[in-house]
C-alpha positions in Angstrom: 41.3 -74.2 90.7 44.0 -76.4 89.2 42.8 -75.8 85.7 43.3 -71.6 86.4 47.1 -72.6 88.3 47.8 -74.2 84.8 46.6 -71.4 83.0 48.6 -68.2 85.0 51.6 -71.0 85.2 50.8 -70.6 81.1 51.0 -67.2 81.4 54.0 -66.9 83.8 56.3 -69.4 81.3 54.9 -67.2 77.9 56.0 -63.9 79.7 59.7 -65.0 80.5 60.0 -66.2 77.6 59.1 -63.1 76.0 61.8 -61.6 78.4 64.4 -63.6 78.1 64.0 -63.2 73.8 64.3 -59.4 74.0 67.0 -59.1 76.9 69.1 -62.1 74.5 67.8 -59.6 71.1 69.1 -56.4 73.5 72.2 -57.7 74.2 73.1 -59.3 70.6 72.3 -55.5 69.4 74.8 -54.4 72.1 77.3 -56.2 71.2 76.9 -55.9 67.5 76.8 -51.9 68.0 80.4 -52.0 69.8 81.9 -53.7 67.8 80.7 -51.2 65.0 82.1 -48.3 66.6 85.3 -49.9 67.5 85.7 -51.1 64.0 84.2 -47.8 62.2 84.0 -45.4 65.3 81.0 -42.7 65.1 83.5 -39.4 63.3 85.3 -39.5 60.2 88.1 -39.3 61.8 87.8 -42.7 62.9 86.3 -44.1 59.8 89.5 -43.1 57.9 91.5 -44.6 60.7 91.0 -47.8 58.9 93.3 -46.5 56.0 96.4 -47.2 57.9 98.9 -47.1 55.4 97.7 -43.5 54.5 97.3 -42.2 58.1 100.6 -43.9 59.3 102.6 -41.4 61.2 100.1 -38.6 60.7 100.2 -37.0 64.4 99.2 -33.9 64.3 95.5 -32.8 63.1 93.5 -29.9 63.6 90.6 -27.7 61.5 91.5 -25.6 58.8 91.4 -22.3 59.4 93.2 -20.2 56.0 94.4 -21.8 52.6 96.5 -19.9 50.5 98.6 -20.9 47.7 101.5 -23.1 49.5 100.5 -22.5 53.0 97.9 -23.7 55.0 96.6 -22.1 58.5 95.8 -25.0 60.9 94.3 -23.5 64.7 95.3 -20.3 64.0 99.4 -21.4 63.1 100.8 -21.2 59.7 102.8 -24.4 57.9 103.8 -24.8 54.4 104.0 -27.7 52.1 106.8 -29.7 51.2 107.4 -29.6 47.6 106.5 -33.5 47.4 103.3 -32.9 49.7 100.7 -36.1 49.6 97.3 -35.2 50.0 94.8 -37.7 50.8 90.7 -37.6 51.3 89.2 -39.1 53.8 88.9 -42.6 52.0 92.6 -42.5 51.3 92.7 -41.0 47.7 94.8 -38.9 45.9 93.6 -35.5 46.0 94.9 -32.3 44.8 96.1 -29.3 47.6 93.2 -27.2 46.1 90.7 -30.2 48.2 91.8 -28.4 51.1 89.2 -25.6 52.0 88.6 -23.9 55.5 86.4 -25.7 58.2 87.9 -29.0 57.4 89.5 -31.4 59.5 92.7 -32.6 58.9 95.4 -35.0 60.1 99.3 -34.4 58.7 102.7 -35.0 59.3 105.3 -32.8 59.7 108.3 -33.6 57.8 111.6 -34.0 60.2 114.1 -31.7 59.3 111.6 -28.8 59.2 108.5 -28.4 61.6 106.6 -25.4 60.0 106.5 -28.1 56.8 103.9 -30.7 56.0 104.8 -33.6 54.0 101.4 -35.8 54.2 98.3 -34.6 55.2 94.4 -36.2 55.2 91.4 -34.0 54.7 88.1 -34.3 56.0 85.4 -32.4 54.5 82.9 -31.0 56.3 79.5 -32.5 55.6 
């Protein structure tokens, strides 16, 4: 009787330990996800969030809709470029006005003095 008590207390102890390992591996992996998405978020958007210095400012974004030569239709409203436009990729690179193609997400900034002007903008291809 005392030898079978020793064994199911065996049993018990081998079973919560087994537990306690994957509810401590469950809650590493938790944490370790959050701090992924907070860091690198789940859109591109938020992975080229992390590119501050190009994004600074940027308020305004939307999804391409019409590209012509110096204008660009964002949701349906027309803007132009500023003559010194920047235009960045995702990953913050240099990229020329013709890497802006419809169905892409963008971010930009409209320049001060003029509202229907964009002086920066980030594109997001669609993948």
């Amino acid at each position: 009787m005392k030898e079978q008590n020793v064994r199911q207390k065996g049993r018990f102890l081998a079973k919560m330990r087994l537990v306690a390992g994957l509810c401590i591996t469950i809650c590493f992996a938790t944490i370790g996800l959050s701090v992924w998405f907070c860091l690198f978020g789940g859109s591109p958007m938020a992975h080229a969030q992390s590119r501050s210095a190009v994004i600074g400012g940027l308020t305004e974004q939307g999804m391409v809709t019409g590209v012509r030569e110096r204008t660009v239709v964002i949701d349906g409203r027309d803007y132009e470029f500023d003559q010194k436009v920047e235009v960045f990729d995702a990953k913050g690179n240099r990229v020329d006005l013709s890497a802006i193609v419809r169905n892409a997400e963008v971010r930009f900034r409209l320049k001060q003095d003029d509202i229907n002007k964009i002086d920066r903008i980030v594109v997001y291809l669609p993948q």
